[in-house]
C-alpha positions as CSV (number, residue, x, y, z in Angstrom):
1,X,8.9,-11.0,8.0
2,X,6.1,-9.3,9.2
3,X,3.4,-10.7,12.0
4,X,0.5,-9.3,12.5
5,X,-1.3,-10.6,15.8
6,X,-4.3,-10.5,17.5
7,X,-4.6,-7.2,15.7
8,X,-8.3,-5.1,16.9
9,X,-9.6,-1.8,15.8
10,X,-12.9,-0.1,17.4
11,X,-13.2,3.3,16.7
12,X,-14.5,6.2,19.0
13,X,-17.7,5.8,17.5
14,X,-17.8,2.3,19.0
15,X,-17.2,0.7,15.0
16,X,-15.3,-2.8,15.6
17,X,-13.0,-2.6,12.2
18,X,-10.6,-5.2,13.0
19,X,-11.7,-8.3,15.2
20,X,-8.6,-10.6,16.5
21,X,-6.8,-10.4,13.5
22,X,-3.6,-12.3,12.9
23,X,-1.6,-13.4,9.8
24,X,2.4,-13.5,8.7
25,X,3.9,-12.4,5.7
26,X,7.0,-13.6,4.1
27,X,10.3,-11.1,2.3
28,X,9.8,-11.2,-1.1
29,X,6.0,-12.1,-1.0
30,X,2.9,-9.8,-3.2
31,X,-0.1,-10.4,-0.5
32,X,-3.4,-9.2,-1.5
33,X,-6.0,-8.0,1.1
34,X,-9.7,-9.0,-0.1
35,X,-13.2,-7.9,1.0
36,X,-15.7,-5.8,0.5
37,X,-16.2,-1.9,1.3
38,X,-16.1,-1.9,5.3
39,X,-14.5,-4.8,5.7
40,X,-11.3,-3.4,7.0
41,X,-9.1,-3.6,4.3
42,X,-7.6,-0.2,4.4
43,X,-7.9,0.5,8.1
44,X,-5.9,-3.0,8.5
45,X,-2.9,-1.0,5.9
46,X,-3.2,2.4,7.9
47,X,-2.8,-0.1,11.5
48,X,0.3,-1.7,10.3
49,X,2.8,1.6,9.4
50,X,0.7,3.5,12.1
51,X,-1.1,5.7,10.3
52,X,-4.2,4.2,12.3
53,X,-3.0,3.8,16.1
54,X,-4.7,-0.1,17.2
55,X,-6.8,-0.8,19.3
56,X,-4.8,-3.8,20.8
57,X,-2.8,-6.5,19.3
58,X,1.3,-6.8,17.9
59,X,2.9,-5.6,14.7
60,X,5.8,-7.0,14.5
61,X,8.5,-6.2,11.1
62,X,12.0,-7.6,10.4
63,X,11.6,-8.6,14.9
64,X,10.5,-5.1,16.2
65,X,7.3,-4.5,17.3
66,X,5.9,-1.4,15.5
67,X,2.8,-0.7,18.5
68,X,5.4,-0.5,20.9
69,X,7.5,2.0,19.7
70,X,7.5,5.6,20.1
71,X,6.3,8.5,18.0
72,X,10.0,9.3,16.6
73,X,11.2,5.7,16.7
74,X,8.2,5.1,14.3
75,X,8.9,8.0,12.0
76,X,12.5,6.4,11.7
77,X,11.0,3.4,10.9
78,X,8.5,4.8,8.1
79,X,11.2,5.4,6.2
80,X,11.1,1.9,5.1
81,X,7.2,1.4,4.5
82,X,6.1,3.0,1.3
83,X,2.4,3.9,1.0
84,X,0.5,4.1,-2.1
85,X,-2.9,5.4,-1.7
86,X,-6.4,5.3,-3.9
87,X,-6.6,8.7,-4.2
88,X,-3.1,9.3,-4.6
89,X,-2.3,11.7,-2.0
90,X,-0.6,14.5,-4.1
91,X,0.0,18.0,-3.3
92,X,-2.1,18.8,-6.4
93,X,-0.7,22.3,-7.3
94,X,2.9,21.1,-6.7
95,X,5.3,19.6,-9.4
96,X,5.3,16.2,-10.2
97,X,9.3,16.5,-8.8
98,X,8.3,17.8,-5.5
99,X,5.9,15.5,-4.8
100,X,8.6,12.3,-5.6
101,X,10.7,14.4,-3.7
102,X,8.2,14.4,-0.8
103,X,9.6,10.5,-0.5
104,X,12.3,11.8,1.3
105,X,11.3,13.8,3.9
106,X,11.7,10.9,6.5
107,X,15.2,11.1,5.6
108,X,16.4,15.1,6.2
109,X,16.1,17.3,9.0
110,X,12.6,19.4,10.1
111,X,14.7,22.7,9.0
112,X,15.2,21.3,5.2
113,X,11.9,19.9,4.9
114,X,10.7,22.7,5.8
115,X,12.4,25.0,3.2
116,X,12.0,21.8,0.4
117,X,15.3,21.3,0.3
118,X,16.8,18.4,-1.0
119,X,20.6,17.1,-2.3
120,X,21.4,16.6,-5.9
121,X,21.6,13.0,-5.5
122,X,17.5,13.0,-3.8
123,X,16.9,14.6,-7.7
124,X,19.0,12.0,-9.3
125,X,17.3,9.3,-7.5
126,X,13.6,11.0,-8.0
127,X,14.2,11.3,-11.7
128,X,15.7,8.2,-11.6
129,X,12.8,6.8,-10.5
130,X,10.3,8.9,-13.0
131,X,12.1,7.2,-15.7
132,X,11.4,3.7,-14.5
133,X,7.9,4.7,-14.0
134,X,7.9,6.1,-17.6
135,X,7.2,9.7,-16.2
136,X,10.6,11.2,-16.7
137,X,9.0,13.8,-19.4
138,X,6.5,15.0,-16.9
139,X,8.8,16.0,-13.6
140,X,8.0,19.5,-14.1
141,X,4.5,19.9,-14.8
142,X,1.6,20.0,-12.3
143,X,0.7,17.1,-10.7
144,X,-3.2,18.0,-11.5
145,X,-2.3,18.4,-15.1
146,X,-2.0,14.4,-15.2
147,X,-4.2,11.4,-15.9
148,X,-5.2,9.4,-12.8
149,X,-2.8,6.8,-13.8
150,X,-0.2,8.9,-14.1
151,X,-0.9,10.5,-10.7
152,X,-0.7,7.1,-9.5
153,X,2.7,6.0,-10.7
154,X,4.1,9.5,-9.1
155,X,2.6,8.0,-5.8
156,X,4.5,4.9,-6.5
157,X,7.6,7.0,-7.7
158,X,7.5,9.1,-4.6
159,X,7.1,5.6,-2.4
160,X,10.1,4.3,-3.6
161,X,11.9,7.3,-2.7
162,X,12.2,6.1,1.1
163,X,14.0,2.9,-0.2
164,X,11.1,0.5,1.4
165,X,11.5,-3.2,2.1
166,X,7.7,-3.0,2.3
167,X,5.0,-1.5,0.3
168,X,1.2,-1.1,1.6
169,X,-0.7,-0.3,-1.1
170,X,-4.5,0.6,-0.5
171,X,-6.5,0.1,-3.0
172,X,-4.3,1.5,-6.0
173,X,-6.1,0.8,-8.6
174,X,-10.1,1.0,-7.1
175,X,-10.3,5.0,-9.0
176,X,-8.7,3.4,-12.4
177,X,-10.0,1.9,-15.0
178,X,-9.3,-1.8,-16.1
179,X,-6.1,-1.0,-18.5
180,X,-4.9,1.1,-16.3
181,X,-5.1,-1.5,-13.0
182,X,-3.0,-3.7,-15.1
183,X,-0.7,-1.2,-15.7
184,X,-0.5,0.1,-12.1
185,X,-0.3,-3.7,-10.4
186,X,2.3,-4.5,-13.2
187,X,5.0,-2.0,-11.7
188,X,4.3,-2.8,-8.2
189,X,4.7,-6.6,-9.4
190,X,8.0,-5.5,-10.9
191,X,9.6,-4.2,-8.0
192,X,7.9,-7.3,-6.0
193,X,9.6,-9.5,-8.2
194,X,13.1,-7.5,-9.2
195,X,13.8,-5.6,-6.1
196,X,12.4,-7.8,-3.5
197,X,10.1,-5.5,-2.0
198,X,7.3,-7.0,0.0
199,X,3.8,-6.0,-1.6
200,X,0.4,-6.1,0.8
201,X,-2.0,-4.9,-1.8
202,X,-5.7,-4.4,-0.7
203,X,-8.0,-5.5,-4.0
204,X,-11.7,-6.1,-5.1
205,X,-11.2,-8.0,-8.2
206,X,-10.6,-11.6,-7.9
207,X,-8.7,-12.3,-11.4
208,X,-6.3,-9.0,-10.6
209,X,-5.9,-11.3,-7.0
210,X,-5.2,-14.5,-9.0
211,X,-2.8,-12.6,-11.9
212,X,-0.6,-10.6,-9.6
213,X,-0.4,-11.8,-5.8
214,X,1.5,-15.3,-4.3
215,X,-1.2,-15.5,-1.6
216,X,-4.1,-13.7,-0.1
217,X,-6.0,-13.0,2.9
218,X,-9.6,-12.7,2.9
219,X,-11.6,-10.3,5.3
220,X,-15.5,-9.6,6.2
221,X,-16.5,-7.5,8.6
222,X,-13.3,-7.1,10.7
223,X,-12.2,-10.8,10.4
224,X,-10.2,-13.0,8.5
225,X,-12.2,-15.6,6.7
226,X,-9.7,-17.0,4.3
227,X,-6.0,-17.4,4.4
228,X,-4.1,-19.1,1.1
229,X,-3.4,-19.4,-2.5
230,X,-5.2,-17.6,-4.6
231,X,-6.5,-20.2,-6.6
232,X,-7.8,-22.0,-3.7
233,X,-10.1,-19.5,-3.5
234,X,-13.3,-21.4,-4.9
235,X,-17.0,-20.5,-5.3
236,X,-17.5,-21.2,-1.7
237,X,-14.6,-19.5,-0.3
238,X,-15.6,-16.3,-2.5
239,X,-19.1,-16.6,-1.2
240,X,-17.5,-16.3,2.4
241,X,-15.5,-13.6,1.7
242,X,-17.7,-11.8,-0.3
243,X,-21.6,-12.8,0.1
244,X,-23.9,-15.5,-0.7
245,X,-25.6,-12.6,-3.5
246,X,-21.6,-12.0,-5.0
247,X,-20.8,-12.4,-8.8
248,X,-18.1,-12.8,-9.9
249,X,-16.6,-9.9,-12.3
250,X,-13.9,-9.8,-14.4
251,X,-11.4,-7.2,-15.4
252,X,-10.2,-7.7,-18.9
């Protein structure tokens, strides 16, 4: 389980990104994050692995608090948090296989990540993994010869290289078009639903909220402002997470 409580962001700039923010997560569940640009979403993903150091407040996974450990205890514990960014986060001139590979690096030593080296079973596991993502034909090519879908399923192929129980992903599918989002939130559903991996996906499109997660949190400015189902989320609950001048919009 993870807890998030009491969780607070301000920024050197004095910006308040997270305000008292607190919510629990079940194994096994696909949690979306909702709100608008600014409202948090992905500094709320980057607080809970670390990438983003809190303000104040507790992360606690699996009964360890995650603020209170140190900078190598953390590391260690990275190893089980996959990360799956918007804009992908690829060494663009690199192969598709080093970048999966890059998945790993939690798991050898600084003098063989810093030569690249990796065992023959980390390559049986990356290209492993290529295949399930449907990629397996493209481990050697650049990474910026590929679509931005396909970039995007190497981010997920290289995530699941650390072996998480727990995947943030931050806004996956925001650069994509609508086919592709489908395509993207499918696999991560997959290994949601056949693995057991817990999902906390940060989204801006309600019907991808109501087609893919088992509950969701809503956030504006800093704060949660809904917590539930999503189909409890009615007119007036997306007016409060969203604005009074909102629309609705839907991705086919």
């Amino acid at each position: 389980m993870l807890k998030v409580e009491n969780l607070t962001k301000v920024y050197p700039n004095g910006t308040v990104a997270l305000r008292d923010v607190s919510f629990e997560v079940e194994d096994g569940e696909f949690l979306a994050v909702i709100g608008l640009s600014g409202s948090g979403k992905s500094t709320l993903m980057r607080c809970i692995n670390r990438l983003i150091e809190p303000t104040s407040g507790r992360i606690i996974w699996d009964g360890t608090d995650l603020t209170a450990l140190s900078p190598a205890e953390m590391r260690k514990m990275r190893r089980q948090i996959g990360m799956v960014f918007q804009q992908f986060n690829l060494v663009k001139r690199s192969s598709v296989m080093t970048n999966v590979l890059a998945g790993r690096l939690g798991y050898v030593s600084p003098y063989q990540s810093l030569f690249n080296y990796f065992s023959s079973a980390d390559h049986a596991r990356a290209l492993k993994n290529l295949e399930r993502l449907g990629l397996q034909d493209k481990a050697y090519v650049r990474a910026d010869s590929l679509s931005g879908g396909q970039q995007q399923r190497v981010g997920i192929a290289r995530a699941l290289m650390q072996e998480p129980k727990l995947i943030l992903a931050d806004e996956p599918v925001a650069s994509l078009d609508p086919v592709l989002s489908h395509s993207i939130l499918k696999y991560l559903e997959q290994m949601n639903k056949e693995d057991g991996i817990t999902v906390l996906c940060s989204l801006h499109f309600l019907d991808l909220v109501h087609r893919y997660s088992t509950r969701a949190i809503g956030l504006k400015e800093g704060k949660i402002v809904f917590q539930g189902l999503p189909q409890e989320i009615d007119d007036t609950q997306f007016k409060t997470i969203f604005g009074q001048e909102a629309e609705r919009v839907t991705i086919l």
